[in-house]
VEXLOMAR-480439 format. One record per atom (N, C-alpha, C): atom name; z, y, x; residue number from 1. Coordinates in Angstrom, 1 decimal. Example, Ala and Ser with C-alpha at 12.3 -4.5 7.8 and 13.67 -1.06 7.14 Angstrom:
SITE   atome       c3       c2       c1   num
SITE       N      7.8     -5.7     13.2     1
SITE      CA      7.8     -4.5     12.3     1
SITE       C      7.8     -3.3     13.2     1
SITE       N      7.1     -2.2     12.8     2
SITE      CA      7.1     -1.1     13.7     2
SITE       C      7.9      0.0     12.9     2
END
This chain:
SITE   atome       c3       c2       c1   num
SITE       N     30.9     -5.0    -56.6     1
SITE      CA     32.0     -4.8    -55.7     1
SITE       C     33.0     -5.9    -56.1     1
SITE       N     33.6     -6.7    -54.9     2
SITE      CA     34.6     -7.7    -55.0     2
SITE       C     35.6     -6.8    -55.8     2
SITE       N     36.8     -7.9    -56.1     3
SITE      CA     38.3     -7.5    -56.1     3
SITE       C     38.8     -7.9    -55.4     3
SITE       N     39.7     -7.2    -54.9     4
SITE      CA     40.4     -6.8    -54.4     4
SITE       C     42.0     -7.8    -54.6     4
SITE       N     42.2     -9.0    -53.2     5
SITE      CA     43.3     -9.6    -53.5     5
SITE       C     44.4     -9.3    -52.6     5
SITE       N     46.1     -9.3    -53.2     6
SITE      CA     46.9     -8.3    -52.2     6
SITE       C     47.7     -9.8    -52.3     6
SITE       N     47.9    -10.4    -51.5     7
SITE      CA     49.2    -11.2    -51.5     7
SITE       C     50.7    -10.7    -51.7     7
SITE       N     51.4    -11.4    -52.5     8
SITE      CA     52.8    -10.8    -52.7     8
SITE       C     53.7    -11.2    -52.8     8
SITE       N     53.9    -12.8    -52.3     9
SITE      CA     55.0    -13.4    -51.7     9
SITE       C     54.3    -15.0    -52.0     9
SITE       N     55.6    -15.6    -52.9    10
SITE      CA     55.7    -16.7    -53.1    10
SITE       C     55.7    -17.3    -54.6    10
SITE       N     55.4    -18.2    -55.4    11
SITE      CA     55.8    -18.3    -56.9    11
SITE       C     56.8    -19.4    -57.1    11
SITE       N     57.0    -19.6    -58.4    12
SITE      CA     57.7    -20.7    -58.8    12
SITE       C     57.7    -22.4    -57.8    12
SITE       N     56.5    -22.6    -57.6    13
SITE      CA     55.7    -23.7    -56.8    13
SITE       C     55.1    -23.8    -55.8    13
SITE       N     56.2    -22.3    -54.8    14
SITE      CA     56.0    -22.8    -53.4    14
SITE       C     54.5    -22.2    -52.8    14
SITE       N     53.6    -21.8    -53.9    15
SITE      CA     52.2    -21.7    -53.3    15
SITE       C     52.2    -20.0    -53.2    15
SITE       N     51.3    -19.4    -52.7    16
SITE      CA     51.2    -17.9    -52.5    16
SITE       C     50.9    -17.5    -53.6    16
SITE       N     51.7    -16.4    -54.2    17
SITE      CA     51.1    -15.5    -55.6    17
SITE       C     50.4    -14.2    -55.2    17
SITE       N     49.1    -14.0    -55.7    18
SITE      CA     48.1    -12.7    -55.5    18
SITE       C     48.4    -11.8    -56.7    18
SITE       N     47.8    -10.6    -56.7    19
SITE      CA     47.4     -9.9    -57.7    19
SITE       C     46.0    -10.4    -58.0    19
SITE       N     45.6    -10.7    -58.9    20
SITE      CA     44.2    -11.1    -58.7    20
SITE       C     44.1    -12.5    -59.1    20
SITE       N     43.0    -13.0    -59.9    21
SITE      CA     42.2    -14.7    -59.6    21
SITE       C     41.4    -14.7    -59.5    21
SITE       N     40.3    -14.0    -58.6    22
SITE      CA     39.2    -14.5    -59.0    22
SITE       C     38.7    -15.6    -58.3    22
SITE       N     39.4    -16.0    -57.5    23
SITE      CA     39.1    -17.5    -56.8    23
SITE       C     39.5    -18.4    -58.2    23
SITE       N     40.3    -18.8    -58.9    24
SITE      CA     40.9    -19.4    -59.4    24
SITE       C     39.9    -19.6    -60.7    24
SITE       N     39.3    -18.3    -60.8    25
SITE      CA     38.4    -17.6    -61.5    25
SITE       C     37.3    -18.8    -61.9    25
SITE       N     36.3    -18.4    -60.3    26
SITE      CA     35.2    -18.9    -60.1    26
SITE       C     35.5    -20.6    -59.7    26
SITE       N     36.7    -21.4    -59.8    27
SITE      CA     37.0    -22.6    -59.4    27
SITE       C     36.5    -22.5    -61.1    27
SITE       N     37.5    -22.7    -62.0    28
SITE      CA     37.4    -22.8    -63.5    28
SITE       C     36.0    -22.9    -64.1    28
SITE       N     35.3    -21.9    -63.8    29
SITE      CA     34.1    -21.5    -64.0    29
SITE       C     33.2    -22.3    -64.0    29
SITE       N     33.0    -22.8    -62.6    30
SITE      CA     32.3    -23.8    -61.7    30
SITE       C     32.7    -25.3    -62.3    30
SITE       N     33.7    -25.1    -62.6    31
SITE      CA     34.0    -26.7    -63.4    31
SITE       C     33.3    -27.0    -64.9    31
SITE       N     33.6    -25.6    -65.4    32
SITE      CA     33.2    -25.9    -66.7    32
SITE       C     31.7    -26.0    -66.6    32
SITE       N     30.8    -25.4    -66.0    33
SITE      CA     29.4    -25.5    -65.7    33
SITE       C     29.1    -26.7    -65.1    33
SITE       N     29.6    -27.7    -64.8    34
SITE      CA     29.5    -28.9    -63.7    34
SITE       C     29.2    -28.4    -62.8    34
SITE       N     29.7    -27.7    -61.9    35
SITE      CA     28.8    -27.2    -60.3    35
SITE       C     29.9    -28.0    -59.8    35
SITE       N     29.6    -28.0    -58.1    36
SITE      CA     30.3    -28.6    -57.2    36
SITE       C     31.2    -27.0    -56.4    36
SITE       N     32.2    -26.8    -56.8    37
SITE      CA     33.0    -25.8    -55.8    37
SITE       C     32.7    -25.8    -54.3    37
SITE       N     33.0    -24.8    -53.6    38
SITE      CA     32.5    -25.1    -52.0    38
SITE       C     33.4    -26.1    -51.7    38
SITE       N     33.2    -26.8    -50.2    39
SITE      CA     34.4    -27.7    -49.5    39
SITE       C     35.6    -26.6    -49.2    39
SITE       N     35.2    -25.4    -48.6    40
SITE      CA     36.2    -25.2    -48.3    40
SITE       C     37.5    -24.2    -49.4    40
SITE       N     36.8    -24.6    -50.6    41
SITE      CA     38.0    -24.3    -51.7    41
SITE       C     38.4    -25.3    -51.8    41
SITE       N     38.5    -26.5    -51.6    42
SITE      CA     38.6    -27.4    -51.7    42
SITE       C     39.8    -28.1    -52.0    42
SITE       N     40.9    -27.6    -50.9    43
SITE      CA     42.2    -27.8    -50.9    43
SITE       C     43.2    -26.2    -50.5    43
SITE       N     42.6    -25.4    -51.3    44
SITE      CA     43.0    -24.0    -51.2    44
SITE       C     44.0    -23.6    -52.4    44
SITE       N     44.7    -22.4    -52.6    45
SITE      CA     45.2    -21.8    -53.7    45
SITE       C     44.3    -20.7    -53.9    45
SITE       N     44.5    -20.3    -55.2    46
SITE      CA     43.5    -19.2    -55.6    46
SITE       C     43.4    -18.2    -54.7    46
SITE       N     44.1    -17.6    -53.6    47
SITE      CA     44.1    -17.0    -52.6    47
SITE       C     43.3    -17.0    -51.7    47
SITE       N     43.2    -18.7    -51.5    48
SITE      CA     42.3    -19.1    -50.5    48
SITE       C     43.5    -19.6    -49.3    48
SITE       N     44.3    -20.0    -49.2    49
SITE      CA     45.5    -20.2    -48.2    49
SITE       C     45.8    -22.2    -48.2    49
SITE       N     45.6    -22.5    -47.4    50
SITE      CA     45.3    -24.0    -47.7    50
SITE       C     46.9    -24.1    -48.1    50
SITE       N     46.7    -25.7    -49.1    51
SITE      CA     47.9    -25.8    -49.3    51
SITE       C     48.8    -26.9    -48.5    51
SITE       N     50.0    -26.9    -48.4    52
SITE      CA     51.3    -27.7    -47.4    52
SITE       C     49.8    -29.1    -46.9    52
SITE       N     49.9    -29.2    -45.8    53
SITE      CA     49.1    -30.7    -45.1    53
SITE       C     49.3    -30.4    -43.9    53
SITE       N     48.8    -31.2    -42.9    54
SITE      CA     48.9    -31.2    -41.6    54
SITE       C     47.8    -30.4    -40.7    54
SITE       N     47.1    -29.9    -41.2    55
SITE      CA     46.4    -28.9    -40.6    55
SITE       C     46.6    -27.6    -40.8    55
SITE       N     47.9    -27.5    -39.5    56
SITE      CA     48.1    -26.2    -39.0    56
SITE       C     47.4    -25.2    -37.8    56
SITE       N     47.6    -23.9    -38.2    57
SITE      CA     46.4    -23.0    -37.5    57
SITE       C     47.9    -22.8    -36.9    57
SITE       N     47.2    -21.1    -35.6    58
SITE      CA     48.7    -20.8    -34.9    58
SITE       C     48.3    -19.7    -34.4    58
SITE       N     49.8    -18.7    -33.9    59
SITE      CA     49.4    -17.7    -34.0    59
SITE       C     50.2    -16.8    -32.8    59
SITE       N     49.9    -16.7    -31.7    60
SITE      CA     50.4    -16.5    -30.4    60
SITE       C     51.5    -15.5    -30.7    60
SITE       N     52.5    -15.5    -30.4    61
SITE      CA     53.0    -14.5    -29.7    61
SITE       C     53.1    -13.8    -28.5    61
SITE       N     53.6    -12.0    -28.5    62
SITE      CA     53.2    -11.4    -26.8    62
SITE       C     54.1    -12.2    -26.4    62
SITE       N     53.7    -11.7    -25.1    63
SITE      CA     54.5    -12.3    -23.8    63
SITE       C     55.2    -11.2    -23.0    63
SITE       N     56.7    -11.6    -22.8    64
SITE      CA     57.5    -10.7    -21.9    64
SITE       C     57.6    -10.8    -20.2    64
SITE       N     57.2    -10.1    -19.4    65
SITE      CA     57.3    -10.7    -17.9    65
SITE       C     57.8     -9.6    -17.0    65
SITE       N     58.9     -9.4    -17.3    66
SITE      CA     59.5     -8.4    -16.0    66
SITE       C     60.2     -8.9    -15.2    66
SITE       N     60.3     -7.8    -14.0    67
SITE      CA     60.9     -8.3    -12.8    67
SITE       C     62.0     -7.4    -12.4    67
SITE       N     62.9     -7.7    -12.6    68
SITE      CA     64.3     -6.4    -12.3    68
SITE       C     64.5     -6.0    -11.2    68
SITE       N     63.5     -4.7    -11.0    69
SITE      CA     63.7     -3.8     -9.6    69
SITE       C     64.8     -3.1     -9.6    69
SITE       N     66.0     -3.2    -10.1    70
SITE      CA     66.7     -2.2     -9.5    70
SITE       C     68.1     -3.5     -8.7    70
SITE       N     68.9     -2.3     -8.4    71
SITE      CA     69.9     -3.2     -7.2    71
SITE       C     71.1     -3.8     -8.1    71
SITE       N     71.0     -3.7     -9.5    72
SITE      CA     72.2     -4.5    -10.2    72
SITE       C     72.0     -5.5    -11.4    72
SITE       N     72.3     -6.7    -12.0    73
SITE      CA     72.2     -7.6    -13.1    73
SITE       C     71.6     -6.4    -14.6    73
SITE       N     71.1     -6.5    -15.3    74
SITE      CA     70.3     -6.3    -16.2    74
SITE       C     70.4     -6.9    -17.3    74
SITE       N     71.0     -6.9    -18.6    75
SITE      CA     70.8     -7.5    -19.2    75
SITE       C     69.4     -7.4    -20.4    75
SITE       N     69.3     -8.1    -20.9    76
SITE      CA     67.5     -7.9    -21.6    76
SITE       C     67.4     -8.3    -23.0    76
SITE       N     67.1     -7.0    -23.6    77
SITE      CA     66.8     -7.3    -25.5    77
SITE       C     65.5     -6.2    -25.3    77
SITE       N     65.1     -7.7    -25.8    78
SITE      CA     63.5     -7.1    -26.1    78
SITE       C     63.2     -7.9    -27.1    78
SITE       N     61.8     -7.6    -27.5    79
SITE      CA     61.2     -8.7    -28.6    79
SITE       C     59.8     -9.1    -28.3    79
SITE       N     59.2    -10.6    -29.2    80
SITE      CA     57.8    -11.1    -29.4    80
SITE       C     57.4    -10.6    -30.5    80
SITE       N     56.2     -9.9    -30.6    81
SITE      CA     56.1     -9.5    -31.3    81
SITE       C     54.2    -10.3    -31.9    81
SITE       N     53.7    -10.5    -33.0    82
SITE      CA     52.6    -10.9    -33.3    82
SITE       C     52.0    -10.1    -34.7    82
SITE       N     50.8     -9.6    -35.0    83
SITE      CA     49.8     -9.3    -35.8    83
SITE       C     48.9    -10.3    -36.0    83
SITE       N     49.0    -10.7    -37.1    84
SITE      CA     48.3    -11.5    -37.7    84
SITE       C     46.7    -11.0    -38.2    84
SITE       N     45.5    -12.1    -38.5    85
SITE      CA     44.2    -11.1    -38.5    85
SITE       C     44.0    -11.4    -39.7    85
SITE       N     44.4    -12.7    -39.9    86
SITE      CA     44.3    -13.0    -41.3    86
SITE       C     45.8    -13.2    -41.9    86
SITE       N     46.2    -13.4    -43.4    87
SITE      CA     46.7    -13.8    -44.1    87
SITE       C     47.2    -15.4    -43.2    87
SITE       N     48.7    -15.3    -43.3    88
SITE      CA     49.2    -16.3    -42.4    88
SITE       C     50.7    -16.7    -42.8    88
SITE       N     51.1    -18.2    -43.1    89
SITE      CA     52.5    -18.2    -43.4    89
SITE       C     52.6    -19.0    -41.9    89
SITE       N     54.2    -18.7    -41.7    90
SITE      CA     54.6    -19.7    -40.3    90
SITE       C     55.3    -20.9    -40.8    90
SITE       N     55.4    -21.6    -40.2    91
SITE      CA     55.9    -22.9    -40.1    91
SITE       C     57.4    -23.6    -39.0    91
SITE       N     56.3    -23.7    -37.8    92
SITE      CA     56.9    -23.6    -37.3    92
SITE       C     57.1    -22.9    -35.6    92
SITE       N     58.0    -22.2    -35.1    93
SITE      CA     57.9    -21.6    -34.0    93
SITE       C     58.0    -22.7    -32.7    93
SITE       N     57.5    -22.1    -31.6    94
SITE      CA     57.9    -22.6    -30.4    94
SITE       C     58.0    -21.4    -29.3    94
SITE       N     59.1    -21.5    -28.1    95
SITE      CA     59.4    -20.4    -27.3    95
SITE       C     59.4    -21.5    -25.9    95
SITE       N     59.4    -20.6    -24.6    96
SITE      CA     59.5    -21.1    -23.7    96
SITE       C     59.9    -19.7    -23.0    96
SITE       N     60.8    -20.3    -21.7    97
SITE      CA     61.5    -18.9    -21.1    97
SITE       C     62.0    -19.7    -19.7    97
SITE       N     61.3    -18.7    -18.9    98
SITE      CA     61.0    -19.3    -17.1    98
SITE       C     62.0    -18.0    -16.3    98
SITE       N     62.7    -18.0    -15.9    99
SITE      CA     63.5    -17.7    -15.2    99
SITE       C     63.6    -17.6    -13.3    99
SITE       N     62.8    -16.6    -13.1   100
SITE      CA     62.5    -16.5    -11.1   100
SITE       C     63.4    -15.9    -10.4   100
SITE       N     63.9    -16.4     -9.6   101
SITE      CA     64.8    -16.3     -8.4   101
SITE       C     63.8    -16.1     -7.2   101
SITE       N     63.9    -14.9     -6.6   102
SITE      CA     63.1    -15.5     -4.9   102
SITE       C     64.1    -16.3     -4.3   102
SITE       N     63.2    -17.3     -3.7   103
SITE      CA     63.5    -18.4     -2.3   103
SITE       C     64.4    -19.8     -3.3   103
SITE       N     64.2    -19.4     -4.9   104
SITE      CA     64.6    -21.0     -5.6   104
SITE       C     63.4    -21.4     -6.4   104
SITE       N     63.8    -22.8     -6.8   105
SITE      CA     62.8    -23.1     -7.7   105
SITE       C     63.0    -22.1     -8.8   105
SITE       N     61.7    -22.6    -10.1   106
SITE      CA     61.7    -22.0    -11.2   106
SITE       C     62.9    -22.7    -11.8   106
SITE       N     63.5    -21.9    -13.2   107
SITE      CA     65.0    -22.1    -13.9   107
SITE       C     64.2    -22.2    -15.3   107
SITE       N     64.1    -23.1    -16.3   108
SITE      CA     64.0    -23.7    -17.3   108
SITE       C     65.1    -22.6    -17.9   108
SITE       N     64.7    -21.3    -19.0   109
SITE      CA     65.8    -20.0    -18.8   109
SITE       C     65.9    -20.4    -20.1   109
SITE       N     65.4    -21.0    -21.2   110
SITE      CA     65.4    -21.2    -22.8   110
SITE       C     67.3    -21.0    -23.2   110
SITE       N     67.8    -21.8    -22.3   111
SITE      CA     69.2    -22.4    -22.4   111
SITE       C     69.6    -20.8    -22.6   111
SITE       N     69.6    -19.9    -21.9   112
SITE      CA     70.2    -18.9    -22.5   112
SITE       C     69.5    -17.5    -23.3   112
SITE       N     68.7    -17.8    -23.3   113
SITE      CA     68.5    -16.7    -24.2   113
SITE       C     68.9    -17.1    -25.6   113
SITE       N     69.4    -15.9    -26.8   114
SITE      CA     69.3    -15.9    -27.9   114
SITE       C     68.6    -15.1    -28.8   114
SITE       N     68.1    -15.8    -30.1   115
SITE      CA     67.6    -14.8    -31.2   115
SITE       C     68.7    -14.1    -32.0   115
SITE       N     68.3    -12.7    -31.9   116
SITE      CA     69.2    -11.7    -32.5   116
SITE       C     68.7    -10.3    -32.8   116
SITE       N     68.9     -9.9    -33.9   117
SITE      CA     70.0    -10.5    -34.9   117
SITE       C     69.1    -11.6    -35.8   117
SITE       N     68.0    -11.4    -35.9   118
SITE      CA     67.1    -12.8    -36.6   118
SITE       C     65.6    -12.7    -36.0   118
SITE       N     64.6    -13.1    -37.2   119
SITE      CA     63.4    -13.2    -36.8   119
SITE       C     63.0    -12.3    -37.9   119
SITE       N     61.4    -12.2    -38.1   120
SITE      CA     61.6    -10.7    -38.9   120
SITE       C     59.6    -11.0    -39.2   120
SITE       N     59.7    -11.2    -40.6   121
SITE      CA     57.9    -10.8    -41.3   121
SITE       C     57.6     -9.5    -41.7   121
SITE       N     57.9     -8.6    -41.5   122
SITE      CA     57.3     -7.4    -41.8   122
SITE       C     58.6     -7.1    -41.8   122
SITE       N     59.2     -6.8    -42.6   123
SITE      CA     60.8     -6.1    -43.5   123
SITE       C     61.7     -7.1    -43.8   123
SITE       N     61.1     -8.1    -44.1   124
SITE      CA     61.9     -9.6    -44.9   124
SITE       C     62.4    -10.1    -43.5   124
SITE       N     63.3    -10.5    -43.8   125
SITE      CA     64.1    -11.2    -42.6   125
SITE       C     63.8    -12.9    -42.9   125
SITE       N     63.9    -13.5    -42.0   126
SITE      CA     63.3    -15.1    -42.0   126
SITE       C     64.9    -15.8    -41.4   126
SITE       N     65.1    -16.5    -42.7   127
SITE      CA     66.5    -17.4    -42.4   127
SITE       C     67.5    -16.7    -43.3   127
SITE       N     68.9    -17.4    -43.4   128
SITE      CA     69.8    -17.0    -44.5   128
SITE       C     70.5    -16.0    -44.4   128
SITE       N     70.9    -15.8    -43.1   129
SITE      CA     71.8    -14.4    -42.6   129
SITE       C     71.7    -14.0    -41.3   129
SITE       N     72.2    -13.1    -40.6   130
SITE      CA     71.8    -11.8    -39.7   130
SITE       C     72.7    -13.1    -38.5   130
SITE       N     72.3    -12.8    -37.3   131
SITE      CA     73.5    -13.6    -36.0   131
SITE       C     72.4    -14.2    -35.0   131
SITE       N     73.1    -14.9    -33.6   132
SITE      CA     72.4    -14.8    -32.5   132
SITE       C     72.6    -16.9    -33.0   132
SITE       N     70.9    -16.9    -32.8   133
SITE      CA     70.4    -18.1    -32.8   133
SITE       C     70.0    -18.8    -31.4   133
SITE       N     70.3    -20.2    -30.8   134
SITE      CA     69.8    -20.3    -29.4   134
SITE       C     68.2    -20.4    -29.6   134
SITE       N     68.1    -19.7    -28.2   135
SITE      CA     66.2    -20.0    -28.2   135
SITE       C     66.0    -21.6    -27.8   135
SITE       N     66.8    -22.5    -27.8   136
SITE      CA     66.7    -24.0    -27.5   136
SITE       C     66.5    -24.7    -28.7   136
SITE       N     66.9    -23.9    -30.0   137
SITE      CA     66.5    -24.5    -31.0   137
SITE       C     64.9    -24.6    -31.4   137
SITE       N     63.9    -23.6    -30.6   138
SITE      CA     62.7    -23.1    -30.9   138
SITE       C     62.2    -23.7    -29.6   138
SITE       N     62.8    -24.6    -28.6   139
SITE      CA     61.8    -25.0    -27.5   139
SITE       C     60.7    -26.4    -27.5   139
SITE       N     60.1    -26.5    -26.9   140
SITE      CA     58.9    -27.5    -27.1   140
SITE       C     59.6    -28.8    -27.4   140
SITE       N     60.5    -29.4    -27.1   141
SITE      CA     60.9    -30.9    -27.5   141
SITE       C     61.7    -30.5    -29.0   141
SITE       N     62.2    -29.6    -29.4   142
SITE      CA     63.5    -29.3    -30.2   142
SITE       C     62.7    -30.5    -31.7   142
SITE       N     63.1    -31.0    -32.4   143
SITE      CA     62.9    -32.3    -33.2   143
SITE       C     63.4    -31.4    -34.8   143
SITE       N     62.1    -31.9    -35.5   144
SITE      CA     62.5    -31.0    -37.3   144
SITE       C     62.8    -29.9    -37.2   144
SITE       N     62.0    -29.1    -36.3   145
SITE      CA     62.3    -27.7    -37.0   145
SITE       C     60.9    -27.0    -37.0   145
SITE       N     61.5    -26.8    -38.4   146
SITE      CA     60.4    -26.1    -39.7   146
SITE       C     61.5    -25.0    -40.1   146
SITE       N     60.4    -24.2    -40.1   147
SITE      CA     60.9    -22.9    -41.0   147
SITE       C     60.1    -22.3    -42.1   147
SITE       N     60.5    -22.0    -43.3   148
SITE      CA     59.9    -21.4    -45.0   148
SITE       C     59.6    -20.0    -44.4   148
SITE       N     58.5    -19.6    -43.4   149
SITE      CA     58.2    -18.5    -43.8   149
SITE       C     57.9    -17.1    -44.4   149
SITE       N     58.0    -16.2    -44.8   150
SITE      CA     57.1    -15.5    -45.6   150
SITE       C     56.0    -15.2    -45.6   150
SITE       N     55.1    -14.7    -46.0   151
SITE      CA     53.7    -15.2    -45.9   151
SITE       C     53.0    -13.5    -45.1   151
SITE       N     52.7    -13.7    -44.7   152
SITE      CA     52.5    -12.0    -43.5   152
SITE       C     51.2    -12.0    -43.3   152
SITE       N     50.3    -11.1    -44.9   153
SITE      CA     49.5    -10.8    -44.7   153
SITE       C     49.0    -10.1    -43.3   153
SITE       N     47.3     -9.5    -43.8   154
SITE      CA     46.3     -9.1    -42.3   154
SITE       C     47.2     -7.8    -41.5   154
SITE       N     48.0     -7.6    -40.6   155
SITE      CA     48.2     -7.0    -39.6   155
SITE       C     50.0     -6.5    -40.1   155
SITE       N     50.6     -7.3    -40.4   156
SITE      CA     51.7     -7.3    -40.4   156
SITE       C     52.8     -7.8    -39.3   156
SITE       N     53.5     -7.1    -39.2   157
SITE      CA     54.4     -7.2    -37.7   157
SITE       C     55.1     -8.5    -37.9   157
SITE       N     54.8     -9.5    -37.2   158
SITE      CA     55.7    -11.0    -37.0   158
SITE       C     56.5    -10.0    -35.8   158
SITE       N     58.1     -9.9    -35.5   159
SITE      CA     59.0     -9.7    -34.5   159
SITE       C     60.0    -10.9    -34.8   159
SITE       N     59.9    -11.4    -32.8   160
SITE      CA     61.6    -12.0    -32.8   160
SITE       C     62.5    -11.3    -32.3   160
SITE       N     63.0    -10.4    -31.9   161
SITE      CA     64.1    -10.3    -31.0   161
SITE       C     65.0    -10.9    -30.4   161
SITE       N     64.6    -11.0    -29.0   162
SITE      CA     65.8    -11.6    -28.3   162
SITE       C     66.2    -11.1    -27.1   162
SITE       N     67.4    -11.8    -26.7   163
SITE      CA     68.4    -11.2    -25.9   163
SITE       C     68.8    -11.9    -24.5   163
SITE       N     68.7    -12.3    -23.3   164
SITE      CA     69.1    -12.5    -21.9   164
SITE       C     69.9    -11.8    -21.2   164
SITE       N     70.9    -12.6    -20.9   165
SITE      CA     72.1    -12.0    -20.4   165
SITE       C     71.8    -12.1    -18.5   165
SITE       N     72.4    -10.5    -17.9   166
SITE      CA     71.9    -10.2    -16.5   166
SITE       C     71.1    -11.4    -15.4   166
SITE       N     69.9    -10.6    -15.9   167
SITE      CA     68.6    -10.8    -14.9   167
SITE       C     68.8    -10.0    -13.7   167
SITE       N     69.3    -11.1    -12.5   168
SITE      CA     69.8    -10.7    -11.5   168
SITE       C     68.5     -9.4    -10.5   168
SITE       N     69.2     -8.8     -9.8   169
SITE      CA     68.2     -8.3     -8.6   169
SITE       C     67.1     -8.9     -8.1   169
SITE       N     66.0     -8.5     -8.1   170
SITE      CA     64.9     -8.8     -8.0   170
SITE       C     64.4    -10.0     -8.8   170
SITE       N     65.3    -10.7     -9.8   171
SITE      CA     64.2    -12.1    -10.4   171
SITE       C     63.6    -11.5    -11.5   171
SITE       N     63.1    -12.5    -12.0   172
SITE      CA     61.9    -12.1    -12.8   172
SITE       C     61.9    -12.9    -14.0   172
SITE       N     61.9    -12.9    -15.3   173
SITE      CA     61.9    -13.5    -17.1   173
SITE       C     60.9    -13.4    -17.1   173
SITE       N     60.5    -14.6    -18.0   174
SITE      CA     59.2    -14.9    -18.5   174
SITE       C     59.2    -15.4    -20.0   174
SITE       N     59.1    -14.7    -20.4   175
SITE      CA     59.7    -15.5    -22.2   175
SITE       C     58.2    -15.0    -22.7   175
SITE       N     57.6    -16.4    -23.3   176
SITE      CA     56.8    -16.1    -24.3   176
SITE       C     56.7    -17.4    -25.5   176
SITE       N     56.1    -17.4    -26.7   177
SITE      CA     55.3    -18.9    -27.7   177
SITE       C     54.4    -18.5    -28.7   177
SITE       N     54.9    -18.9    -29.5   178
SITE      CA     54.2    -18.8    -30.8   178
SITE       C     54.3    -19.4    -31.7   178
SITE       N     53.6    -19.4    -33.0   179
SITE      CA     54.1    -19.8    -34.3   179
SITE       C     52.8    -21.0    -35.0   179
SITE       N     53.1    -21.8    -35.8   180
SITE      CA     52.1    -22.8    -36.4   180
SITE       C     52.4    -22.6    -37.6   180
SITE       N     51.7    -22.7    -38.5   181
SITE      CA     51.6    -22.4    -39.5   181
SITE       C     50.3    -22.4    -40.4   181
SITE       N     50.1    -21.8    -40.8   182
SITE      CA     48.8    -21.9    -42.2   182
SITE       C     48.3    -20.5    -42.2   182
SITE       N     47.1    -20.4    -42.4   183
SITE      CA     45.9    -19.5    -42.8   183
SITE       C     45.1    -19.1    -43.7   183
SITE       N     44.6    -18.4    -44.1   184
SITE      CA     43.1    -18.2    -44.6   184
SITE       C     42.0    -18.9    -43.9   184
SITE       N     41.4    -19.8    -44.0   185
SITE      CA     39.9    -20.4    -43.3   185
SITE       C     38.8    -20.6    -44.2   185
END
């Protein structure tokens, strides 16, 4: 019977700390024997979680799509929410938010929505303090933005919360993205 590895944040050096080595283990092992390690330990932490490089995995977030049937403005807090399948730190987010009027074009809606009160890995809050962030910071052109994740092991709640101010009579929000980041592979 394996052991059993529980991820449990972060260490001194940025890399993920387990309970457990036995990857770390069988690296050592394999060295002192002259074997060849697999490839894909290759560039891993004893966890197995590749380390900082440019091959990032990603990790959808739901998608929100209502349409405000009643006869007055609406305002809207809801949230994205994502479960991870594997072991997953984020990186970086991306959001998009479509805004329908009957009889107009589509409205590019990013400009007003906000994150609030933050973004959220399980319990741990992601960023320095509580407050309403623009969702234009998180949109497809937005330039250097990375975020220090926490690392949200297998089926842990990734939530953003956000907030749209009165979605008129009859139009329709469309807010959805997702996250880049790193994996178990």
């Amino acid at each position: 019977m394996g052991r059993r590895l529980d991820v449990t944040g972060l260490d001194d050096e940025d890399h993920l700390a387990v309970i457990g080595a036995a990857m770390q283990s069988m690296k050592s092992m394999a060295k002192g024997l002259g074997l060849r390690t697999p490839d894909w330990m290759g560039n891993a932490t004893p966890q197995g979680i590749s380390t900082p490089n440019e091959e990032l995995d990603y990790l959808p977030l739901s998608r929100y799509d209502e349409t405000n049937s009643l006869l007055v403005p609406v305002d809207i807090d809801d949230e994205l929410i994502a479960l991870p399948q594997r072991p997953f730190r984020g990186e970086r987010m991306v959001l998009t938010a479509m805004y329908l009027v009957p009889a107009t074009p589509p409205l590019d809606a990013l400009f007003a929505l906000t994150i609030a009160p933050a973004i959220y890995v399980g319990a741990v809050q992601v960023g320095a303090t509580q407050g309403s962030m623009p969702g234009v910071a998180f949109g497809a052109t937005a330039f250097g933005v990375r975020l220090s994740m926490p690392v949200a092991g297998q089926g842990t709640r990734i939530f953003v919360p956000f907030q749209w101010p009165g979605v008129a009579a009859g139009a329709r929000l469309i807010v959805a993205g997702g996250i880049f980041g790193r994996s178990v592979r």
